[in-house]
C-alpha positions as CSV (number, residue, x, y, z in Angstrom):
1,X,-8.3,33.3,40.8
2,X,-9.3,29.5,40.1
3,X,-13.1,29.9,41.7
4,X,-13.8,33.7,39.8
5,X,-12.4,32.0,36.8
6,X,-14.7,28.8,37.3
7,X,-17.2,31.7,37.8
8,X,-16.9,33.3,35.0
9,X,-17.0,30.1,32.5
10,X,-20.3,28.8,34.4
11,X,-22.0,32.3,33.9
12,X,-21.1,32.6,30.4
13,X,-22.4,28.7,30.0
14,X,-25.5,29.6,31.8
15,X,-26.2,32.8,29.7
16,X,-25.6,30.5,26.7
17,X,-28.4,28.4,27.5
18,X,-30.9,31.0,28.2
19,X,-30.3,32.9,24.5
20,X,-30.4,30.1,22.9
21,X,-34.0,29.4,22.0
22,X,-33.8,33.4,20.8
23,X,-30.4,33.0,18.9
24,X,-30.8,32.8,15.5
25,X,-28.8,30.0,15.0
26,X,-32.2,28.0,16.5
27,X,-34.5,29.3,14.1
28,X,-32.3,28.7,11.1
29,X,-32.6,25.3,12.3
30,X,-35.7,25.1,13.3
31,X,-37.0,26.2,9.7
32,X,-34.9,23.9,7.8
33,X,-36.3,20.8,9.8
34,X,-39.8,22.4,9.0
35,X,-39.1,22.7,5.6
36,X,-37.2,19.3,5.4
37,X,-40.7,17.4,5.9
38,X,-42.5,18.6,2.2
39,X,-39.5,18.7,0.2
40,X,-38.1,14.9,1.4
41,X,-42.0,13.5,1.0
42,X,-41.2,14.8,-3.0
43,X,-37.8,13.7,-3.4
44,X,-38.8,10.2,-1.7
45,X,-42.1,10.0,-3.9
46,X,-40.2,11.1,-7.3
47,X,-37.1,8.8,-5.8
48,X,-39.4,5.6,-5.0
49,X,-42.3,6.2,-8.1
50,X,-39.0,6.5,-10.3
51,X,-36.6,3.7,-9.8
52,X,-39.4,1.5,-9.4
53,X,-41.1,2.6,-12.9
54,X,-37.7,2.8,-14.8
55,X,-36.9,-0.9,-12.8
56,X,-39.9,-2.3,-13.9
57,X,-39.0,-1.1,-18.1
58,X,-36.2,-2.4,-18.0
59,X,-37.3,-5.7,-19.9
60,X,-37.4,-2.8,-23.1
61,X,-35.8,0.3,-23.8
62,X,-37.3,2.9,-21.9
63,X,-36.2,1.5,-18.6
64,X,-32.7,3.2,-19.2
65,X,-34.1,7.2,-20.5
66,X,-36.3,6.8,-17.3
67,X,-33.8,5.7,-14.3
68,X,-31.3,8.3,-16.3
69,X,-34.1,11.0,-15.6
70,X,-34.9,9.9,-12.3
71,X,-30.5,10.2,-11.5
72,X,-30.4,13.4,-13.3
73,X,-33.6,14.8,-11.4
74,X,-32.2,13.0,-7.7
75,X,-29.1,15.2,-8.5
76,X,-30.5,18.2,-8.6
77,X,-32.3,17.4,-5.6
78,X,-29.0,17.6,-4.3
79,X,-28.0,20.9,-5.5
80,X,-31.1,22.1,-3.6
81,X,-30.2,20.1,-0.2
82,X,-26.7,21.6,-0.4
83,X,-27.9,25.2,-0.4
84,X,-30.8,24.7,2.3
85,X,-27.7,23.6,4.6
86,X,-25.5,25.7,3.3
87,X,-27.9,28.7,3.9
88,X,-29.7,27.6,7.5
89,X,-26.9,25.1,9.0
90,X,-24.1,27.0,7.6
91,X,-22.2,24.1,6.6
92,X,-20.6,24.5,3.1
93,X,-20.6,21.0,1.5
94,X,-18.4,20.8,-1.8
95,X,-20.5,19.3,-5.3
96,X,-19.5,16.2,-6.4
97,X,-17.3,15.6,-9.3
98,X,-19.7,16.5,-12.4
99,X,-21.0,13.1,-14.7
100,X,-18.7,13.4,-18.0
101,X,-19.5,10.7,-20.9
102,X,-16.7,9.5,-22.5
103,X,-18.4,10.1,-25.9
104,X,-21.1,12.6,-26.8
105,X,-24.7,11.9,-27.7
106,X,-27.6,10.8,-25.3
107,X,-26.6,7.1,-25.4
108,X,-23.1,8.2,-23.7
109,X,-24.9,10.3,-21.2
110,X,-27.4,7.9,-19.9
111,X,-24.9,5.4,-19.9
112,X,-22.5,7.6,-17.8
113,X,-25.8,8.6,-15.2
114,X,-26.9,5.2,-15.0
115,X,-22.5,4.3,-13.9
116,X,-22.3,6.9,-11.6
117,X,-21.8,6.5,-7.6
118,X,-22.7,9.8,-7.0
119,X,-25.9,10.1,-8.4
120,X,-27.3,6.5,-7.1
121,X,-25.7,8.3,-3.4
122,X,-28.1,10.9,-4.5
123,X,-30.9,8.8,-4.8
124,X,-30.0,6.9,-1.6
125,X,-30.7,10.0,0.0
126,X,-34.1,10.9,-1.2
127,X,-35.0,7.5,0.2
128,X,-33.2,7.6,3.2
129,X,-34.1,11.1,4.5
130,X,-37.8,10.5,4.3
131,X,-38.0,9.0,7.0
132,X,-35.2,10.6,8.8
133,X,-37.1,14.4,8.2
134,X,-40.4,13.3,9.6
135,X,-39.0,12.2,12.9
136,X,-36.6,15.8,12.6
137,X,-39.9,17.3,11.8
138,X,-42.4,15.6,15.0
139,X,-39.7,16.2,17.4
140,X,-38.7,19.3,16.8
141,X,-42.7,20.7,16.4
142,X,-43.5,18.8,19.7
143,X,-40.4,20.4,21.7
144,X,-41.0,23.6,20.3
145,X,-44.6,23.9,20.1
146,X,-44.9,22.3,24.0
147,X,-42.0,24.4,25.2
148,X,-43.3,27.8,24.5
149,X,-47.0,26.9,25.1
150,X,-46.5,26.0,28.2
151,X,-44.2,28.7,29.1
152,X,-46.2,31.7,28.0
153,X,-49.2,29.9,30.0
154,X,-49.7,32.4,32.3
155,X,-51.0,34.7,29.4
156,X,-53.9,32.6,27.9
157,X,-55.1,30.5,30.6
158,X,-58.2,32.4,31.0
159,X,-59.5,31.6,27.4
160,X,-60.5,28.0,28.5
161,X,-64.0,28.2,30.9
162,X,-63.9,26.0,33.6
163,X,-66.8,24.8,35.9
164,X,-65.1,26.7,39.0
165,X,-64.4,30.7,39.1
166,X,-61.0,30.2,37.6
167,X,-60.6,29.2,34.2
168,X,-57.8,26.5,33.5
169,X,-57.3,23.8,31.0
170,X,-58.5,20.7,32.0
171,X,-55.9,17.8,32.6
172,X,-58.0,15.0,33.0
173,X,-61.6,13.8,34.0
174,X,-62.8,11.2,36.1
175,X,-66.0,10.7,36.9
176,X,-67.3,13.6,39.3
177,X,-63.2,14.4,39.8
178,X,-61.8,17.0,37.1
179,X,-58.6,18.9,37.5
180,X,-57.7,22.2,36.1
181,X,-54.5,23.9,36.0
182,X,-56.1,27.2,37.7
183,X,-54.5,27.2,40.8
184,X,-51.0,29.8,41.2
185,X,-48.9,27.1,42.1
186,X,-50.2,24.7,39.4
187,X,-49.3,28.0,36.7
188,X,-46.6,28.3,37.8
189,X,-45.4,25.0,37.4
190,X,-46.4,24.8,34.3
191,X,-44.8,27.7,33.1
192,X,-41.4,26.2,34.4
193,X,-42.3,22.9,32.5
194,X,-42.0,25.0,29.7
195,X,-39.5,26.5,30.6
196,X,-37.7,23.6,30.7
197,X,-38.7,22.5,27.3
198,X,-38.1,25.4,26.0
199,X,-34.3,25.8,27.3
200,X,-33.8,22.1,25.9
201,X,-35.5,22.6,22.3
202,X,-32.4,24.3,20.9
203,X,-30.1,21.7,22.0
204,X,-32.3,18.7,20.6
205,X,-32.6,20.9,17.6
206,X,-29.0,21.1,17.1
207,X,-28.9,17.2,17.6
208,X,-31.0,16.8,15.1
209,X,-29.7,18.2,12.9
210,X,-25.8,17.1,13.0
211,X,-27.5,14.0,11.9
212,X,-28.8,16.2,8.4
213,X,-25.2,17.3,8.5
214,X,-23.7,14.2,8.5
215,X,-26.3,12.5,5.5
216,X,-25.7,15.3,3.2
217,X,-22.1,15.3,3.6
218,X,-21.8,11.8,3.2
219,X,-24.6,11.5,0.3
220,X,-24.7,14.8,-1.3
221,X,-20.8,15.3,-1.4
222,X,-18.1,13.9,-3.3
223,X,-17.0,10.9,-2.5
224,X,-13.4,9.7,-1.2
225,X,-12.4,8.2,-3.9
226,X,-13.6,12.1,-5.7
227,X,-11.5,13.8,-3.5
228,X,-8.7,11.4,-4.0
229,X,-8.5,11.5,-7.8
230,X,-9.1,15.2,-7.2
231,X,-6.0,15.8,-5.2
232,X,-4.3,13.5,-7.4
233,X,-4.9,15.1,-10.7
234,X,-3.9,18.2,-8.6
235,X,-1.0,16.7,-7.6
236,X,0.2,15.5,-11.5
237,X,-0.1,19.2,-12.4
238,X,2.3,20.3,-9.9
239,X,4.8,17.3,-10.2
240,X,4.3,18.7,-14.3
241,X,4.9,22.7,-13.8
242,X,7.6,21.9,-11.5
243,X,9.7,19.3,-13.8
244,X,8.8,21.9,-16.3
245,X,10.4,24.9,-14.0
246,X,13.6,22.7,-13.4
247,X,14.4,21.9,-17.1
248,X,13.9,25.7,-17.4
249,X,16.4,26.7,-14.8
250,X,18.5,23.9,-16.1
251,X,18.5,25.6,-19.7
252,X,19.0,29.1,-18.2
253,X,21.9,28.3,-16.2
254,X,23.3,26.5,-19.1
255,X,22.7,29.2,-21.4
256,X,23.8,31.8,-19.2
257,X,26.6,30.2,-17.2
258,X,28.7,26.8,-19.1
259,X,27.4,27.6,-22.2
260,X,28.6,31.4,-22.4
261,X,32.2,30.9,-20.7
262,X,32.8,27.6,-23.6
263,X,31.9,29.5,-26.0
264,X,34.1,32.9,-24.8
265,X,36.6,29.9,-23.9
266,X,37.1,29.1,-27.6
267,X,37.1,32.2,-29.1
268,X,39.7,33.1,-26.6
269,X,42.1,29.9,-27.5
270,X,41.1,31.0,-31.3
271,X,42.5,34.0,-30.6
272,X,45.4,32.3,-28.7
273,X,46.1,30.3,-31.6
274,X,46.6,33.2,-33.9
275,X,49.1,34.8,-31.6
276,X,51.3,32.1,-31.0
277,X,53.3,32.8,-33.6
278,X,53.9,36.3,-33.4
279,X,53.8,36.6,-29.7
280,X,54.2,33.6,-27.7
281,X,54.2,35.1,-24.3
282,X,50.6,37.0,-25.3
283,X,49.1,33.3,-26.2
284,X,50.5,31.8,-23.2
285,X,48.8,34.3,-21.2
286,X,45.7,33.9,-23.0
287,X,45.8,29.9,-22.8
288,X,46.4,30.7,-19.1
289,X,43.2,32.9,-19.1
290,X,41.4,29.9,-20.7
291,X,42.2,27.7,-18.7
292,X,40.5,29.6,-15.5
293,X,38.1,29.9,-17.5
294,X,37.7,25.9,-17.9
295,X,38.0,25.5,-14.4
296,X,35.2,28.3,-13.6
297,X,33.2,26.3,-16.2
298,X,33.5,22.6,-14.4
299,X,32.7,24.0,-11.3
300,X,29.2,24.9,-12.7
301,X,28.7,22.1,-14.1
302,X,29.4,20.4,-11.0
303,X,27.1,22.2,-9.3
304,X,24.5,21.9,-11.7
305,X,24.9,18.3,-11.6
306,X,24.6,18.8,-8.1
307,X,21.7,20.8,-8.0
308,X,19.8,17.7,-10.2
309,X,20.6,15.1,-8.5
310,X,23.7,14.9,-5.8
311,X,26.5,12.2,-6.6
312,X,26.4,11.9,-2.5
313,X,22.7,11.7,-1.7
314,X,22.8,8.5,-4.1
315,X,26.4,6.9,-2.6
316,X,26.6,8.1,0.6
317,X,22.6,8.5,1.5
318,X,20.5,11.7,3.3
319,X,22.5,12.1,6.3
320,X,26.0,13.0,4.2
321,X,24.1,14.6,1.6
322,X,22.6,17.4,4.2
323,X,25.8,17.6,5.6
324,X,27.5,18.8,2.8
325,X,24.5,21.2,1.1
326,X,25.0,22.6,5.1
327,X,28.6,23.3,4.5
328,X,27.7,25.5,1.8
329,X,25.3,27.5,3.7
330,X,26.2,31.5,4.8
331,X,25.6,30.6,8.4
332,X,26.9,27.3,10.6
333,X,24.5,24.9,10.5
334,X,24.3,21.6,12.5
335,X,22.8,18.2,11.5
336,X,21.3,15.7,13.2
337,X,19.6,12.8,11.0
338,X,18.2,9.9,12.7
339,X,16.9,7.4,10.4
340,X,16.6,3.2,10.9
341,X,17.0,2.8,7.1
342,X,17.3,4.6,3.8
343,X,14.0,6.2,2.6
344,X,12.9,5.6,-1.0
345,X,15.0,7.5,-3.5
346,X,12.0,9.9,-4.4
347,X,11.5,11.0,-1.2
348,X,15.3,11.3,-0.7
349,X,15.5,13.6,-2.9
350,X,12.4,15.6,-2.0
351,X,13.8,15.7,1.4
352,X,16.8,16.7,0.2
353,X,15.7,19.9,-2.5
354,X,13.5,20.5,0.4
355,X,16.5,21.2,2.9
356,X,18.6,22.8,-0.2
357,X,15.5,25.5,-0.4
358,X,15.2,26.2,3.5
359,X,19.0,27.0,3.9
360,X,19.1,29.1,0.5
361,X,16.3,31.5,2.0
362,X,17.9,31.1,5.2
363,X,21.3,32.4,3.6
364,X,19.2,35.0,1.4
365,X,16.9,36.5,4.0
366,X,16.8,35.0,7.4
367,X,20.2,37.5,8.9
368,X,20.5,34.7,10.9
369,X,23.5,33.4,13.3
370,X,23.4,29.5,13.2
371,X,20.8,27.0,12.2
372,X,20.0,23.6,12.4
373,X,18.7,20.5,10.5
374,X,16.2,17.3,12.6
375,X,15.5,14.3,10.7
376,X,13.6,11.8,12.0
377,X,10.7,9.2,11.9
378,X,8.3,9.3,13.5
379,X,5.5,6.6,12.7
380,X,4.8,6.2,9.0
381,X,6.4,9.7,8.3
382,X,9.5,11.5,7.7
383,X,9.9,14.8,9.5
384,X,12.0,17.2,8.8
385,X,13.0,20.6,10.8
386,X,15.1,23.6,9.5
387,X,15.2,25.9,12.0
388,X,17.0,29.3,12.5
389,X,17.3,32.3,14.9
390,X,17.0,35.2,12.3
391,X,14.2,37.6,11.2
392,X,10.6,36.1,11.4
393,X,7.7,36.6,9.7
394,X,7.8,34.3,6.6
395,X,4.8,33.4,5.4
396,X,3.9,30.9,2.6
397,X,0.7,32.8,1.6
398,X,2.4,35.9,0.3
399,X,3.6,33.7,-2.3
400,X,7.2,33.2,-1.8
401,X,9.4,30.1,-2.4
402,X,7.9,28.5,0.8
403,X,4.6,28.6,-1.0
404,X,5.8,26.4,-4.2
405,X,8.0,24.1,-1.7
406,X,4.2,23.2,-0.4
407,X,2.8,22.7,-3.4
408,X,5.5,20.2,-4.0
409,X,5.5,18.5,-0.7
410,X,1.6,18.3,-1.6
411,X,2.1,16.5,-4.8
412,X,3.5,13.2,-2.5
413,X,1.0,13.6,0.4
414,X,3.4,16.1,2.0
415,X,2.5,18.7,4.7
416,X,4.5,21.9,5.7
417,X,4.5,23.9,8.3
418,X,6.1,27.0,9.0
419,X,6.3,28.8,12.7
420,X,7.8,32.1,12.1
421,X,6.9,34.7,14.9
422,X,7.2,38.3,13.9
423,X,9.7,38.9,16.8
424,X,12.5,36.6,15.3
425,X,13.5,32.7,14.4
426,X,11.9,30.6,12.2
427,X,11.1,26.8,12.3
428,X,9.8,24.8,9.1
429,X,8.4,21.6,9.8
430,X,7.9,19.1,6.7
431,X,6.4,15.8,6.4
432,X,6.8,13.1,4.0
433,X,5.6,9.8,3.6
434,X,7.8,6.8,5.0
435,X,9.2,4.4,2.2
436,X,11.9,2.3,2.3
């Protein structure tokens, strides 16, 4: 079994190699290392013949309008770079984040051009790939060019006359001594030298142009600090919807829970009142009514209070706060937290909403038996299991409350994951930053 699978994964290497100077992966590449050569000559000549001219106004005002052109031009340079690589490497790099000027007018958009990391990246580029795309260029015409001449050599030997009955081309000369590749053997050989090249070309081509790859991501893409204030911003708007979501649950269970029972509560004592006179056991079994009621009514209020921030998670810390949302879960659940210390009180709580929401869809949907809670850390992060043994199959894309739970655990550089097998049981993993 070992030596037919070793086999099989050598053949299918083999076969690889042999395709791929016809695969059209190759030529993609191929033609967008020709093509690289003309258009970097005019984004380094525009680039250089720019900076230089708008460098050398600069001692009046029409160095600043020119550098601003040459950014703004450099840029959409880029826009140009991205789709070549996007079309013929099939490598999808994202635009930077666009050049906003604080206030409107030319002025404010020069200035903002002339501040802007991305676009000077941009013109970094132009200069840097100049030289970059003529060596991409030479080496990948030479391979190419060598490779499949000198393979197909056997079919246009003839058309170079020789002075003996063979024609052949003619290696070298010296003196009376000239040698011609006319003989079988020395075709042949040469056709395997191309071969050769030829089999390799693809491979030096793809080399080639993981290099391109890595300059337009690096140049032509947003930056980190982009991405960062990207996921940030991101982030801001989910920490906003979902404070906005919780003071609206908040209202609704006030309005609809607390607030309705006080208010039946004192029409009922109103009523109470009225009776007491004329029928004293009728308003002591209304005040007795009430006062159910008022109990009913605390314990909602306790567990709203609960359900914005637990009395125990602050006193008594993760470990008993899990252990008592657990208590109150359909199905017996065990917990296990092993800390060294107390996390910080942010992502307490987010630990701790994020356990609440696991074991109320594990009560709601899951039909399981038992479940169980792991805390732990594990290097700079926080990880937290929920697992159980009922129905599988959730899913966070089909947009169910594991879906918004990522979006929160997002907001503080969380992760989730969820492993939840169509045959049954479900495990969801979450990671939180460490801070004590």
């Amino acid at each position: 079994m070992g030596n037919g699978e070793d086999g099989g994964g050598a053949g299918g290497g083999v076969g690889a190699v042999l395709r791929a100077p016809l695969a059209a992966r190759t030529w993609r590449e191929f033609g967008y290392l020709l093509s690289g050569l003309p258009l970097s000559v005019l984004y380094f000549s525009l680039a250089v013949t720019g900076v230089s001219l708008g460098a050398g106004l600069l001692v009046t005002f029409l160095g600043i309008p020119v550098l601003a052109g040459v950014l703004a031009v450099c840029r959409g340079f880029g826009h140009l770079e991205r789709a070549r690589v996007r079309t013929l490497l099939g490598v999808d790099v994202a635009d930077p984040a666009p050049v906003r000027a604080k206030k409107g007018g030319a002025l404010s958009a020069m200035g903002a051009l002339l501040k802007s990391g991305s676009a000077w990246r941009h013109v970094l580029y132009c200069v840097v790939h100049f030289p970059w795309a003529v060596f991409g260029f030479v080496v990948a015409l030479v391979f190419w060019a060598v490779g499949w001449t000198y393979l197909l050599y056997p079919l246009w030997f003839w058309v170079f006359p020789a002075f003996t009955d063979q024609p052949g081309l003619q290696l070298f000369q010296n003196g009376d001594y000239s040698y011609y590749l006319d003989s079988p053997a020395a075709i042949v050989l040469t056709s395997l030298i191309g071969l050769a090249f030829t089999l390799a070309t693809p491979w030096v081509i793809r080399a080639l142009t993981t290099i391109d790859r890595v300059l337009v991501g690096g140049l032509l893409g947003p930056s980190r600090l982009d991405t960062r204030v990207i996921e940030l911003e991101s982030g801001r708007g989910v920490v906003v919807d979902t404070a906005a979501a919780d003071l609206r649950r908040i209202e609704r269970d006030l309005h609809d829970g607390a607030q309705a029972r006080l208010v039946a509560l004192a029409m009922d004592l109103g009523l109470a009142k009225e009776k007491l006179r004329e029928d004293p056991r009728a308003a002591a079994r209304m005040v007795d009514e009430a006062h159910g009621e008022v109990k009913t009514a605390l314990r909602e209020l306790r567990d709203l209070a609960r359900g914005i921030h637990p009395a125990v998670l602050t006193d008594r810390g993760l470990d008993a706060a899990l252990s008592a949302v657990a208590s109150r879960c359909a199905v017996p659940v065990r917990v296990a937290v092993d800390l060294p210390a107390r996390p910080a009180a942010a992502i307490e709580g987010i630990a701790y909403f994020t356990v609440s929401e696991l074991l109320q869809n594990i009560s709601k949907h899951a039909s399981a038996r038992a479940a169980s809670i792991d805390v732990w850390k594990a290097g700079e992060r926080m990880l937290i299991q929920v697992s159980d043994d009922g129905r599988g199959g959730a899913d966070p894309e089909s947009g169910t409350g594991l879906a918004g739970l990522s979006e929160r655990l997002d907001a503080v550089d969380g992760v989730l994951v969820v492993d939840s097998p169509a045959e049954g049981g479900t495990r969801v993993t979450a990671g939180l930053p460490w801070r004590s």
